[in-house]
C-alpha positions in Angstrom: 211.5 172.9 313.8 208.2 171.2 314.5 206.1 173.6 312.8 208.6 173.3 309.6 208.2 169.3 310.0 204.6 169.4 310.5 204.0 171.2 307.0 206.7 168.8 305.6 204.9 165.4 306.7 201.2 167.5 305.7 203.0 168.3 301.8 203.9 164.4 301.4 200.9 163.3 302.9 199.1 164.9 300.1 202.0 163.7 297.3 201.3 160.2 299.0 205.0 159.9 299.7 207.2 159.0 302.9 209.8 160.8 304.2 213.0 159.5 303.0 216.5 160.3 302.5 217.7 162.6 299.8 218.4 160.3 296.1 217.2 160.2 292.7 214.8 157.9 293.0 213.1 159.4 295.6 213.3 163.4 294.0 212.1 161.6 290.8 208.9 160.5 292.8 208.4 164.1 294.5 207.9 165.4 291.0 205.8 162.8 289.4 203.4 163.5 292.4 203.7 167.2 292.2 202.4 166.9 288.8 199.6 165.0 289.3 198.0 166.4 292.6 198.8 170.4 292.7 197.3 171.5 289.2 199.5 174.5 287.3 196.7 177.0 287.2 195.9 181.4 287.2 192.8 181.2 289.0 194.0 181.6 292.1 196.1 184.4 290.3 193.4 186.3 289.4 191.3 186.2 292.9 194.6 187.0 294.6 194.6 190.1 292.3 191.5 191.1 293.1 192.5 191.1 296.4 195.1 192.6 296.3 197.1 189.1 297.9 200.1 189.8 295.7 203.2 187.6 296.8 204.3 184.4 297.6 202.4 182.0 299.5 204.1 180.1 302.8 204.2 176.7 302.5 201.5 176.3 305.1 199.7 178.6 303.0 200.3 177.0 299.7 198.9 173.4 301.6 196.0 175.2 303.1 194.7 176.6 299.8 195.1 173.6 297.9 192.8 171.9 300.6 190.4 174.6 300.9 190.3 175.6 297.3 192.2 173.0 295.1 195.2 176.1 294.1 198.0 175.0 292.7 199.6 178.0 291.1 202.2 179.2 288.1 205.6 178.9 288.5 206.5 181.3 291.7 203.8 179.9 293.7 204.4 175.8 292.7 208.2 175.6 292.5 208.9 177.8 295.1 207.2 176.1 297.3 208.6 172.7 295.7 211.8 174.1 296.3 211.1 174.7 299.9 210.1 170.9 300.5 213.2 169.9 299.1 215.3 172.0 301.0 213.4 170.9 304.0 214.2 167.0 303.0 218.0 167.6 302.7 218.1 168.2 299.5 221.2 170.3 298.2 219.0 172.6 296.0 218.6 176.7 294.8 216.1 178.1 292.8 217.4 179.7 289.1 215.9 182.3 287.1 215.5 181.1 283.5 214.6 183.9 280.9 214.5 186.7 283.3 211.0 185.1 284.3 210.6 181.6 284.9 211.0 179.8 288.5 213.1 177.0 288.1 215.0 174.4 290.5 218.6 173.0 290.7 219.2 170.1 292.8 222.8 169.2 293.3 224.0 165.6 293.3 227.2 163.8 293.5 228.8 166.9 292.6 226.5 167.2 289.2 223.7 169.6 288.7 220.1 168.2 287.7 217.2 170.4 286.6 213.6 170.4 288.6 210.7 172.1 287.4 206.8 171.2 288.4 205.8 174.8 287.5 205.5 174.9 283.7 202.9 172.5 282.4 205.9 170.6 281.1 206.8 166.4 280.8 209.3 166.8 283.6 208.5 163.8 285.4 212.2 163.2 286.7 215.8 165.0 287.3 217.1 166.3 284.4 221.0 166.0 283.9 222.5 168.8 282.3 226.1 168.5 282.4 226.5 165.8 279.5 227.8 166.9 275.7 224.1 166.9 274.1 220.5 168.0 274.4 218.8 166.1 276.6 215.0 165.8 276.2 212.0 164.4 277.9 208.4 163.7 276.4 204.5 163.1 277.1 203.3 162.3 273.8 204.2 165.1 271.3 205.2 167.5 274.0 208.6 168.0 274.3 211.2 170.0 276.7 214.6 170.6 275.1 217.5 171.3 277.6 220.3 172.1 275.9 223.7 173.6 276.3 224.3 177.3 274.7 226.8 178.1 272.5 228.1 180.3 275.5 230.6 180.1 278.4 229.9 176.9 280.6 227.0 176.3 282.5 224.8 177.9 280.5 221.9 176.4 278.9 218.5 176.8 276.8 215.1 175.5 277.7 212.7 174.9 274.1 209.8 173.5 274.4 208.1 171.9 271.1 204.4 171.0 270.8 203.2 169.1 267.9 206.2 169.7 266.1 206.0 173.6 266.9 208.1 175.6 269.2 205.8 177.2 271.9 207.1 180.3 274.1 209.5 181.6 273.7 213.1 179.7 274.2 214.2 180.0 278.1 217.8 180.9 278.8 220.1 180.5 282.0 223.1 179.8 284.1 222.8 176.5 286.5 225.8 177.7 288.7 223.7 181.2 289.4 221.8 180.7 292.7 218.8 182.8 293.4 216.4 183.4 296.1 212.4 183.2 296.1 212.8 187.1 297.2 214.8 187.4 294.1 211.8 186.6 291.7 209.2 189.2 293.7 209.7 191.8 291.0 209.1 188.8 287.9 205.9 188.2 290.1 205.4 191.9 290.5 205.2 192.2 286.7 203.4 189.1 285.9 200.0 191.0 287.8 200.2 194.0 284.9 197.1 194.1 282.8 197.8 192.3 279.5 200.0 190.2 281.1 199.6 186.7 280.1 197.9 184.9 283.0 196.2 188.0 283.6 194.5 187.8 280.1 193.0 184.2 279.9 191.5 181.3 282.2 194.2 178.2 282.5 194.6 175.3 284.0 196.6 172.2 283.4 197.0 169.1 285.4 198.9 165.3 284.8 196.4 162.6 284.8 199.9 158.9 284.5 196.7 156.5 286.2 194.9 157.8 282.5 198.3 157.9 280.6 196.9 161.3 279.8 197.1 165.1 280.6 194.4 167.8 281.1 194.7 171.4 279.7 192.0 174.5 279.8 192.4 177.5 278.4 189.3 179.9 278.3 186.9 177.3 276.8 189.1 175.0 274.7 189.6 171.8 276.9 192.7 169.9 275.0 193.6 166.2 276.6 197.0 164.5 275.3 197.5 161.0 275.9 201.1 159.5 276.1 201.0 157.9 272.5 200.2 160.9 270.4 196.9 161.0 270.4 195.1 165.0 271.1 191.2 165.5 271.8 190.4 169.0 271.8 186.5 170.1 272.9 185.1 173.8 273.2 183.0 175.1 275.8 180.0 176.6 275.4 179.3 178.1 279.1 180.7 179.1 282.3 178.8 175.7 283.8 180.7 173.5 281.2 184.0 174.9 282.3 183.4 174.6 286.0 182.0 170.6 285.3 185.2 169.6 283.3 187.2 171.2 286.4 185.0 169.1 288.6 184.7 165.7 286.3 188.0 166.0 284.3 190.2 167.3 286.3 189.0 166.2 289.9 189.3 170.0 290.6 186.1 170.3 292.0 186.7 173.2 295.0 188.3 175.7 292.4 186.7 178.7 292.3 186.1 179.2 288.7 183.4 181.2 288.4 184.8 184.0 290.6 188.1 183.7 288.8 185.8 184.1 285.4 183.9 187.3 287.4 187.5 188.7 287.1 188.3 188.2 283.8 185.1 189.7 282.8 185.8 192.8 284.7 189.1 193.0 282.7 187.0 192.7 279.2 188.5 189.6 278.5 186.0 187.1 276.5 186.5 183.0 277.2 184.5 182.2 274.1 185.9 184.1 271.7 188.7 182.4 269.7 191.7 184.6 268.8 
């Protein structure tokens, strides 16, 4: 119990949070600080490939390497581990599996599903409710998550996500009454290592900057920064040193190991400066 509260009071320390009882409010806070602090990224992916450190990380773990190395993760590694402070804080709260991939979070309250999710680059700064008649939607500028009931028995639902008027992924489907567990998504994560894969084929990493109204995105050597008004600046690398000083100066990333991550990429014949 005080090993489980130690790496409770260490996670908020480094959200800048309290401890406090389970509510809204508060679970609103938890995700508007996830999002700014543990950055959504694949190159801690890649070195755990070459590793061969496939899994899960511990919460301790999860702490340690974002100290050590500035990780955040994808999905598995960011929610479930979101997911595990929550649970710790009281929270009434499973993970669900949405398009046979994706990590996502349920938090039960007052009896009424709401839907968490720090692990997919998305505007989801607060609960979502899902339980009303319509779509409900949330926004940063012109990206936009779309959770919507499905024309399907109750309690399912669609996730769409729309960027500059596009739809990009694919759309996300699931059940909020069907309760996972973080050993259910091992063979999702399993798969997500294959060569060719997606975060096994570029160099990403996306963080939320509210102080700058604004949010950082890399992917191999396009740098693209959204502000909450509309407004997209997009720049292109030139070199392996550009990359690692926008992690450093931009994104306040400055312990990733980039250039290892890069090492790996390179390995796989995979080329940052080439546009597709």
């Amino acid at each position: 119990m005080d090993y489980q509260l130690n790496c409770v009071k260490n996670y908020l320390s480094l959200l800048q949070l309290p401890i406090n009882q389970p509510s809204y409010d508060y679970l609103a806070r938890i995700c508007q600080a996830h999002l700014s602090t543990f950055p959504f990224e694949n190159i801690s992916k890649l070195l755990f490939f070459r590793n061969r450190q496939i899994g899960i990380p511990t919460m301790e773990q999860f702490l340690s390497h974002y100290k050590s190395y500035h990780y955040g993760g994808t999905c598995y590694t960011l929610n479930a581990n979101l997911f595990r402070l929550l649970q710790a804080l009281g929270f009434d709260t499973y993970p669900v599996m949405l398009g046979g991939e994706h990590l996502g979070i349920i938090v039960q309250m007052d009896d009424e599903p709401f839907y968490v999710d720090c692990g997919a680059t998305a505007p989801l700064f607060s609960p979502v409710r899902l339980e009303g008649p319509a779509t409900t939607s949330t926004r940063f500028g012109r990206d936009v998550v779309l959770l919507q009931p499905d024309d399907t028995p109750p309690f399912n639902y669609k996730y769409i996500r729309i960027i500059d008027g596009k739809q990009s992924g694919n759309t996300w489907y699931f059940h909020s009454h069907d309760k996972k567990t973080i050993n259910d998504f091992l063979p999702a994560l399993e798969r997500s290592y294959q060569l060719g894969t997606t975060f096994m084929s570029i160099l990403r990493c996306h963080l939320y900057q509210p102080d700058q109204k604004r949010s950082v995105s890399l992917v191999n050597s396009r740098l693209t920064v959204r502000y909450d008004n509309g407004e997209t600046v997009v720049t292109m690398l030139e070199s392996e040193q550009e990359i690692e000083e926008v992690l450093s100066d931009e994104f306040k990333l400055s312990r990733l190991p980039v250039r290892k991550a890069i090492a790996v990429l390179k390995q796989l014949s995979v080329d940052l400066f080439t546009e597709s």
